[in-house]
N, C-alpha and C positions, 0 to 999 in steps of 0.2 A: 682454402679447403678446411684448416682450422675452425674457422668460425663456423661454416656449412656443418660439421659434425658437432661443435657446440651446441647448437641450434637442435639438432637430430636429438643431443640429449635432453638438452631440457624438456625438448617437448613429449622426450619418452618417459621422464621421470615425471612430468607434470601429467601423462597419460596414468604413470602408476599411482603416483598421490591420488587421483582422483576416484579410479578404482579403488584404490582401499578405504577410504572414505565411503563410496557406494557400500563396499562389503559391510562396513562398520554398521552403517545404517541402517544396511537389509539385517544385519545382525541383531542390534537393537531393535529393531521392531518385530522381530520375529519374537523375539523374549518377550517384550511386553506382551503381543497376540497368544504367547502360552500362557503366560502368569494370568491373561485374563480369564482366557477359556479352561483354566485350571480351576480357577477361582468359580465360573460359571457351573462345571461340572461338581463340585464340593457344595454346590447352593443347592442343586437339583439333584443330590443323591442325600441332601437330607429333608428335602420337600417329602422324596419318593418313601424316606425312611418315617417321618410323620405320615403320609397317608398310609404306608403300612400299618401302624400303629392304630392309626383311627378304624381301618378296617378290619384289626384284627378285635378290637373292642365291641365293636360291632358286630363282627358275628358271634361272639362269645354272648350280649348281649341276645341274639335269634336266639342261640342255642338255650338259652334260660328260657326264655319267651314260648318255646316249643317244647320244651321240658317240660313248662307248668302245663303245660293243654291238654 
């Protein structure tokens, strides 16, 4: 009977090790998928913030251009 619940436990601790390991991993890769799409979002609000930029130049530009006429 001894050895029957030995057995029970290993396999329930080797069930938990294994689980936290999973969690670990789901954990880690969830960080990395932020840090990247962090990083994706920070590219693409200063693309947005250059072509703001060029279109604000631009119409400042019309605005001369319609001025002179």
């Amino acid at each position: 009977m001894d050895k029957n619940i030995g057995e029970q436990l290993n396999k329930a601790y080797e069930a938990y090790r294994q689980a936290c390991m999973d969690r670990d991993h789901a954990v880690k890769e969830l960080q990395l998928k932020t840090e990247n799409y962090t990083q994706q979002i920070r590219e693409q609000q200063e693309k947005i913030e250059l072509q703001n930029s060029i279109i604000a130049k631009l119409k400042s530009q019309l605005a001369a251009l319609n001025a002179n006429r």
